[in-house]
Biopython code that builds the backbone (N, CA, C, O; Angstrom):
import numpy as np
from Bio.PDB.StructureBuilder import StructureBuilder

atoms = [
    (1, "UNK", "N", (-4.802, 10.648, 22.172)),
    (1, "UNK", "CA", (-3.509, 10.053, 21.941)),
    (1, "UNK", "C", (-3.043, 10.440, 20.551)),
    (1, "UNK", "O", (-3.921, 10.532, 19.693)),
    (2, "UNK", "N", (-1.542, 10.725, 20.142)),
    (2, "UNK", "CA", (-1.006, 10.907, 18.907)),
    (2, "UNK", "C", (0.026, 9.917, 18.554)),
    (2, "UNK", "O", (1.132, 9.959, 19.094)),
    (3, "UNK", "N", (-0.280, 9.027, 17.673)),
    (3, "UNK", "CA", (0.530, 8.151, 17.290)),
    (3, "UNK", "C", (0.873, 8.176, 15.894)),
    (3, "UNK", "O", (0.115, 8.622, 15.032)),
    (4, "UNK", "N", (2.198, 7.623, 15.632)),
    (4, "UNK", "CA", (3.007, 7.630, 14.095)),
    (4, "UNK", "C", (2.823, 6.579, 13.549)),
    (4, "UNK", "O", (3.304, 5.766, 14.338)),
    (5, "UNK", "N", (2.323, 5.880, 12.453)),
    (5, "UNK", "CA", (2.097, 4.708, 11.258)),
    (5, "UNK", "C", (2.902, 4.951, 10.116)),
    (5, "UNK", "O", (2.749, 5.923, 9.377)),
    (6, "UNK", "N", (3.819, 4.007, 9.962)),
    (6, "UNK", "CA", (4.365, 3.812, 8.549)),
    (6, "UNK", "C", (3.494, 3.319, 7.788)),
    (6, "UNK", "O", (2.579, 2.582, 8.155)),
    (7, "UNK", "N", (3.730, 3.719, 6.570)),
    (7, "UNK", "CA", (2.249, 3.096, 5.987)),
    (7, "UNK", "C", (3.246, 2.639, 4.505)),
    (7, "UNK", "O", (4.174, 3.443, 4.423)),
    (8, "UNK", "N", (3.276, 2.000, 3.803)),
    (8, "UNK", "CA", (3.663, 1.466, 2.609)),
    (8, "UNK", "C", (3.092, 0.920, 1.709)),
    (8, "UNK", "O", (2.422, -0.053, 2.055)),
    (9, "UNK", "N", (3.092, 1.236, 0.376)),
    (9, "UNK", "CA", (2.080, 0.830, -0.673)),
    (9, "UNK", "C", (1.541, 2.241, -1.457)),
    (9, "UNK", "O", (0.860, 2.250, -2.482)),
    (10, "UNK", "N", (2.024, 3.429, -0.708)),
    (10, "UNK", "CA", (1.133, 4.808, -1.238)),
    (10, "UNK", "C", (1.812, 5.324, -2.129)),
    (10, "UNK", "O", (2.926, 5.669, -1.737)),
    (11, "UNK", "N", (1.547, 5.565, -3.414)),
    (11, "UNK", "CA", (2.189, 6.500, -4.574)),
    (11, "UNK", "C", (1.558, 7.600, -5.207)),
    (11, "UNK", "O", (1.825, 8.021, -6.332)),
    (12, "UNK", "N", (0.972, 7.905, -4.667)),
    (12, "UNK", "CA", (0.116, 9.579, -5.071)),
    (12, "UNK", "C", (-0.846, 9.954, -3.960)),
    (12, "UNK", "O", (-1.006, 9.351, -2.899)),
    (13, "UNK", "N", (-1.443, 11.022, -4.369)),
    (13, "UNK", "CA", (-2.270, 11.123, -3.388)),
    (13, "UNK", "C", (-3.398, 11.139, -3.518)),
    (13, "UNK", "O", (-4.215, 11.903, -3.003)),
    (14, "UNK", "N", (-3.620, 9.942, -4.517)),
    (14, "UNK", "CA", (-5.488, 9.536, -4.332)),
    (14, "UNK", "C", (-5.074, 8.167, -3.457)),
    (14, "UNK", "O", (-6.020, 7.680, -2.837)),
    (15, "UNK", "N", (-3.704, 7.441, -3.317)),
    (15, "UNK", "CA", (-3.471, 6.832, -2.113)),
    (15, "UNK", "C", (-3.670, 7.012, -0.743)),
    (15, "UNK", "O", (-3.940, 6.158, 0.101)),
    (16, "UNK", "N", (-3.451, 8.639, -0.566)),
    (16, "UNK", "CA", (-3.940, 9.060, 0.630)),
    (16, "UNK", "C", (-5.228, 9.571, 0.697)),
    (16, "UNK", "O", (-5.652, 9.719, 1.843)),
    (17, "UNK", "N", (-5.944, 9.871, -0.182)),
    (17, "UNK", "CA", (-6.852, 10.356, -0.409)),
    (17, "UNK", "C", (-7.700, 8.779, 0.772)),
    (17, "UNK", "O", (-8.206, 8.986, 1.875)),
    (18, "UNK", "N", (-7.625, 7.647, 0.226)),
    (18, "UNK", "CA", (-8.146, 6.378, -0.082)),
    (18, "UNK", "C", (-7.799, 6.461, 1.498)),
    (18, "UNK", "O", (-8.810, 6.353, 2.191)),
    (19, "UNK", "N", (-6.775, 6.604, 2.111)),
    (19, "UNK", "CA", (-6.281, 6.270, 3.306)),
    (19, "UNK", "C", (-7.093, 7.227, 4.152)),
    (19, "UNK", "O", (-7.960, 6.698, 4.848)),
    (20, "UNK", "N", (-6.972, 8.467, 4.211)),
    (20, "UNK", "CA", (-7.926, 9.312, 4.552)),
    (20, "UNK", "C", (-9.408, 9.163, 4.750)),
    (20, "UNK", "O", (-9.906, 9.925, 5.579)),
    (21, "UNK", "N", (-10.195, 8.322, 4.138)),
    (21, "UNK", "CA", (-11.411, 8.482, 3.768)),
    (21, "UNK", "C", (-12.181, 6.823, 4.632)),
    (21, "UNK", "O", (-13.339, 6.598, 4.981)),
    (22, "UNK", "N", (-10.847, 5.903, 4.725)),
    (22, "UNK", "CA", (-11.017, 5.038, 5.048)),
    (22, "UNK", "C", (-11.154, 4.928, 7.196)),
    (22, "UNK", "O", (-11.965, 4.567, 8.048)),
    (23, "UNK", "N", (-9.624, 5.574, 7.097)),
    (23, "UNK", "CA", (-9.690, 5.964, 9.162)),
    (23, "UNK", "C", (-10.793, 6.669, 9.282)),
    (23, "UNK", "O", (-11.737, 6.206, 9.922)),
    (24, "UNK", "N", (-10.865, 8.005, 8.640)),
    (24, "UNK", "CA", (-12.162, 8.410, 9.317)),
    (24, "UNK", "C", (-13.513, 7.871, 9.341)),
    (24, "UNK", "O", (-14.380, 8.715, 9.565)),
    (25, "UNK", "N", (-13.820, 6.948, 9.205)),
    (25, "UNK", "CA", (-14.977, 6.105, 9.215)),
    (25, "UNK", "C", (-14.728, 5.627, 10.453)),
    (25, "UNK", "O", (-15.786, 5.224, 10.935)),
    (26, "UNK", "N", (-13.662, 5.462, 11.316)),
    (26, "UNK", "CA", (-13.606, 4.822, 13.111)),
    (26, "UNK", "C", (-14.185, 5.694, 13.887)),
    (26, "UNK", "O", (-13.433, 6.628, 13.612)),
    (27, "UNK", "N", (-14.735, 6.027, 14.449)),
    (27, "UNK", "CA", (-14.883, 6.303, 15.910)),
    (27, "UNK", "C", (-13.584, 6.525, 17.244)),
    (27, "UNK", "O", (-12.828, 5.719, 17.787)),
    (28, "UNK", "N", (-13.787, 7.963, 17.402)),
    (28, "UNK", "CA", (-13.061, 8.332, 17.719)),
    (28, "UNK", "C", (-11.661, 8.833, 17.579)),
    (28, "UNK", "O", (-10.812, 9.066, 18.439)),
    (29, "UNK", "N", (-11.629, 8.956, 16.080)),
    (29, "UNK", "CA", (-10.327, 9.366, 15.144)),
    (29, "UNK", "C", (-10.676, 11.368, 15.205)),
    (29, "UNK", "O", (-11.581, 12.117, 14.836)),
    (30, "UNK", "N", (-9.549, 11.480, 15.790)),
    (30, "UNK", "CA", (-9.915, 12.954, 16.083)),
    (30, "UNK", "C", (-9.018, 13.771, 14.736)),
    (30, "UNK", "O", (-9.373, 14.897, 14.387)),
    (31, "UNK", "N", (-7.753, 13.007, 14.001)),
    (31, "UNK", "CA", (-7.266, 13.896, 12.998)),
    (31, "UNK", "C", (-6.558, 12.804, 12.528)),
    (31, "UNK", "O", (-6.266, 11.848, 13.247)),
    (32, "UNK", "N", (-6.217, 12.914, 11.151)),
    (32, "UNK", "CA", (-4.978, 12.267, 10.492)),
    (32, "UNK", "C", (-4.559, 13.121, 9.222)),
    (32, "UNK", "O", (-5.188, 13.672, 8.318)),
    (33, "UNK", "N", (-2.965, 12.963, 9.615)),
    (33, "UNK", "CA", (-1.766, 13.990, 8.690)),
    (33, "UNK", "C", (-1.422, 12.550, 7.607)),
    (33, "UNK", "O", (-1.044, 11.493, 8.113)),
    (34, "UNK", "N", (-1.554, 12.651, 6.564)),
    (34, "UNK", "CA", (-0.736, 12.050, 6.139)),
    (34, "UNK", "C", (0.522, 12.309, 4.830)),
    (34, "UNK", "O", (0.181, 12.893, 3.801)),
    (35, "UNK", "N", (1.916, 11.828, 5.006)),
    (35, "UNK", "CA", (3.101, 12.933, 4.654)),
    (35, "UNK", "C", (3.204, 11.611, 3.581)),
    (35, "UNK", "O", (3.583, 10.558, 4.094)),
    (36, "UNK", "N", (2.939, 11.603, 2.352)),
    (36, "UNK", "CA", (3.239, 10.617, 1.054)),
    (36, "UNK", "C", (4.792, 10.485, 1.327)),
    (36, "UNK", "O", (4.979, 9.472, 2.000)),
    (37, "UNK", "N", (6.274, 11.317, 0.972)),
    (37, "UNK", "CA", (7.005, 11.267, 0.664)),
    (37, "UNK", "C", (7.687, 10.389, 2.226)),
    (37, "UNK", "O", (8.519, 9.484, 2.279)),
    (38, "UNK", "N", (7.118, 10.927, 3.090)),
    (38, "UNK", "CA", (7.715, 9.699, 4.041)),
    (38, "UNK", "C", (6.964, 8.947, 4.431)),
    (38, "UNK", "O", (7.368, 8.517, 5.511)),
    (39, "UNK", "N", (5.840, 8.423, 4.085)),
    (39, "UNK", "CA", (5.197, 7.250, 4.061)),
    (39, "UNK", "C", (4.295, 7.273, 5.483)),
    (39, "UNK", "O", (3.323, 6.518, 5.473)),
    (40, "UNK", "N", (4.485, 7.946, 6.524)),
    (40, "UNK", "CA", (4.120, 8.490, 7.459)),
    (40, "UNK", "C", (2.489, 8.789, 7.866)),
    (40, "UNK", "O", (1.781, 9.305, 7.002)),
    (41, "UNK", "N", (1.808, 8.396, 9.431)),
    (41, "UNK", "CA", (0.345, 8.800, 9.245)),
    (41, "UNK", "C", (0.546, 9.403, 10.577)),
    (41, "UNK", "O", (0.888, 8.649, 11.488)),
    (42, "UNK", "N", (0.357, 10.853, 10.849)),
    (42, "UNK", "CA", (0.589, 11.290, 12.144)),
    (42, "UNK", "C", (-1.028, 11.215, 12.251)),
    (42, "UNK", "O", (-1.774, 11.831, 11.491)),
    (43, "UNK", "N", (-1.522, 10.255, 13.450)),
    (43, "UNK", "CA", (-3.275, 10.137, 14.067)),
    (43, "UNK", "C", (-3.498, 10.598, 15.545)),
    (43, "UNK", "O", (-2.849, 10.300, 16.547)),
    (44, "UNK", "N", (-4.358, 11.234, 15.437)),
    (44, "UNK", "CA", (-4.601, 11.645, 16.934)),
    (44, "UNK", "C", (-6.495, 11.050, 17.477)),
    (44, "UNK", "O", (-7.683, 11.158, 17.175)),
    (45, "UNK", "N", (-6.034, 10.744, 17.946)),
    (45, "UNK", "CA", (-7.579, 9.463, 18.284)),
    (45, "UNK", "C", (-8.125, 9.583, 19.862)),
    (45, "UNK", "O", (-7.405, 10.083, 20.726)),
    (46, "UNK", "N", (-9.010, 9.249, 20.057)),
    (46, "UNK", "CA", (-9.689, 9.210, 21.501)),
    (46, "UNK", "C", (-9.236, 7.451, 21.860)),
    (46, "UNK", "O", (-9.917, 6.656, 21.213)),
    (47, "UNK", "N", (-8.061, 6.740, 22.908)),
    (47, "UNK", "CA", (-7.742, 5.766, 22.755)),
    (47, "UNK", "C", (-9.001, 5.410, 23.760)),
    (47, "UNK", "O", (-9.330, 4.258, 23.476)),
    (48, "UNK", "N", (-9.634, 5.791, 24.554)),
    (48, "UNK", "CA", (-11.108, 5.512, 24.744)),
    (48, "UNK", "C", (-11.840, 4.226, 23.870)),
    (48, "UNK", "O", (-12.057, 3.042, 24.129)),
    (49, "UNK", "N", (-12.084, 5.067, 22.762)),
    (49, "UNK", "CA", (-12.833, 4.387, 21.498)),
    (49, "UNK", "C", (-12.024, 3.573, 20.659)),
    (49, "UNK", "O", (-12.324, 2.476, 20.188)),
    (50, "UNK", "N", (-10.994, 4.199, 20.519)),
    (50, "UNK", "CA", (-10.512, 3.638, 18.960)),
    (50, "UNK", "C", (-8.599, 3.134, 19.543)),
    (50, "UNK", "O", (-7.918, 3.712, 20.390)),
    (51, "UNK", "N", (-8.232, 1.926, 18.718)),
    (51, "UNK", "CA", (-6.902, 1.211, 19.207)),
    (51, "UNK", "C", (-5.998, 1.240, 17.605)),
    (51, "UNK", "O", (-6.429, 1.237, 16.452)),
    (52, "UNK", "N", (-4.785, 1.263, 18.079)),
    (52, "UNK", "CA", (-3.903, 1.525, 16.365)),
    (52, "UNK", "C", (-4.091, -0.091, 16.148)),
    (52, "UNK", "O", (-4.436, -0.376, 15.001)),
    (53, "UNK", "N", (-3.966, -0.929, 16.825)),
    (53, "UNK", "CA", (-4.995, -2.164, 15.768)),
    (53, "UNK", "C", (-6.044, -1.946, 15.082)),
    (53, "UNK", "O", (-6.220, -2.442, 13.969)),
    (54, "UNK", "N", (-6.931, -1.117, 15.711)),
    (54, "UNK", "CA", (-7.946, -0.888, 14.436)),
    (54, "UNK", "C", (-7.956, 0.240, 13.300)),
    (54, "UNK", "O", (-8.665, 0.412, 12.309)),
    (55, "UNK", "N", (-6.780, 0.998, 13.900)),
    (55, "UNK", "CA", (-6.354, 2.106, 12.260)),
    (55, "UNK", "C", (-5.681, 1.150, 11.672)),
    (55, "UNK", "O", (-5.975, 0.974, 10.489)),
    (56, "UNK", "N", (-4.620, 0.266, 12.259)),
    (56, "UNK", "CA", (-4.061, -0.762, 11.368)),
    (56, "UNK", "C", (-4.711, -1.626, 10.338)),
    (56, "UNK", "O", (-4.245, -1.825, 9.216)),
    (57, "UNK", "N", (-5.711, -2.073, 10.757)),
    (57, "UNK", "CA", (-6.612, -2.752, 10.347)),
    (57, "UNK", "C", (-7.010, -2.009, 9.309)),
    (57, "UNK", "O", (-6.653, -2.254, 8.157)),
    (58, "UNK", "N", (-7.952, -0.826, 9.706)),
    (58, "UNK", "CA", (-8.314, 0.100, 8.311)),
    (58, "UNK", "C", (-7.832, 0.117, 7.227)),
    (58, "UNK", "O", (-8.417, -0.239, 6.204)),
    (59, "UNK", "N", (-6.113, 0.749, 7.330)),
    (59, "UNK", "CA", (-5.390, 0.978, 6.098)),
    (59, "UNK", "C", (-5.629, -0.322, 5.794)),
    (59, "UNK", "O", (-6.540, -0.555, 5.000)),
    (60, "UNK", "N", (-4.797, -1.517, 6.409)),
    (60, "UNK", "CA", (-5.005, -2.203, 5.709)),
    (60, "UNK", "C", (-5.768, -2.893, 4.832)),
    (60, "UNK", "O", (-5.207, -3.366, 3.844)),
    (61, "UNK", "N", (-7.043, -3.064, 4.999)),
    (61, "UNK", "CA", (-8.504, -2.915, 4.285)),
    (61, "UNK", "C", (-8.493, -2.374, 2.998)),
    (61, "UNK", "O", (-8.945, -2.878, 1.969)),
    (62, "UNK", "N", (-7.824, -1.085, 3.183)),
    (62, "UNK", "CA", (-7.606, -0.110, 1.997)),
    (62, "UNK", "C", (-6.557, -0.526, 1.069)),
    (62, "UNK", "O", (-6.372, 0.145, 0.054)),
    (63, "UNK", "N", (-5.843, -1.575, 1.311)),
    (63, "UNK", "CA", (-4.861, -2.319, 0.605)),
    (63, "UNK", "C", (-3.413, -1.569, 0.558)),
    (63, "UNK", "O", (-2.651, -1.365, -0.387)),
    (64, "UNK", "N", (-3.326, -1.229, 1.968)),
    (64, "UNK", "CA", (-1.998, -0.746, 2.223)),
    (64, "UNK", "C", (-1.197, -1.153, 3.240)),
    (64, "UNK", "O", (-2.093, -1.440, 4.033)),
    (65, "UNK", "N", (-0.111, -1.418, 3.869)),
    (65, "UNK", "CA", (0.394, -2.404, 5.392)),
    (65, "UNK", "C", (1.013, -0.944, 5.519)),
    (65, "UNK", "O", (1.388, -0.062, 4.746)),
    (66, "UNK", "N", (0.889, -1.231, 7.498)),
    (66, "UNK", "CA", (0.723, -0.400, 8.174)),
    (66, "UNK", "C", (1.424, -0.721, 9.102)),
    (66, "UNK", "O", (1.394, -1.951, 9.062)),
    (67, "UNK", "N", (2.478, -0.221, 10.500)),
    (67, "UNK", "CA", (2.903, -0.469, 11.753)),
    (67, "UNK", "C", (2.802, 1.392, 12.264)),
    (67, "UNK", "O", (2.714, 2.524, 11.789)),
    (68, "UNK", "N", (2.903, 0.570, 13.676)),
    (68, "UNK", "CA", (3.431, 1.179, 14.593)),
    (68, "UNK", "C", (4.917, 2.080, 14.910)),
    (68, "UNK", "O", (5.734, 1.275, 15.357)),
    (69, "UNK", "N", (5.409, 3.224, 14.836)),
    (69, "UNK", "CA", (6.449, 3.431, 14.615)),
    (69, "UNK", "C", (6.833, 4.438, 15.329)),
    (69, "UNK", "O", (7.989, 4.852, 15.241)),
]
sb = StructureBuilder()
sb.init_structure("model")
sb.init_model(0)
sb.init_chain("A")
sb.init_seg("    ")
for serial, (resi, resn, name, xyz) in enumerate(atoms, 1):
    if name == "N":
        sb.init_residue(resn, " ", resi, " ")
    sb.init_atom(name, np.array(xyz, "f"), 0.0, 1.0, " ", f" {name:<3s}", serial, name[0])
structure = sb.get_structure()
């Protein structure tokens, strides 16, 4: 599955760095793009394993809020 996350809170890219480092720790996260200037997380995941409640969850962890978009 490929799904889009707004993500808000990111101002450089050890923000994404942080965001990056955090999804891939799920299971079944097959890629994530993430575009700073539009706030944007293009994820492509096995929805098998892994649900955008629980990438949601992640970022958020990472101290960033996150939707569906």
């Amino acid at each position: 599955m490929k799904q889009t996350f707004k993500i808000t809170g990111m101002t450089c890219q050890h923000c994404v760095k942080n965001i990056e480092t955090a999804v891939q720790e799920l299971n079944g996260l097959k890629k994530i793009k993430i575009h700073l200037k539009k706030e944007t997380a293009l994820v492509h995941y096995n929805e098998e394993q892994l649900s955008s409640e629980a990438i949601i969850n992640k970022i958020t962890e990472a101290g960033y809020q996150a939707e569906v978009i």
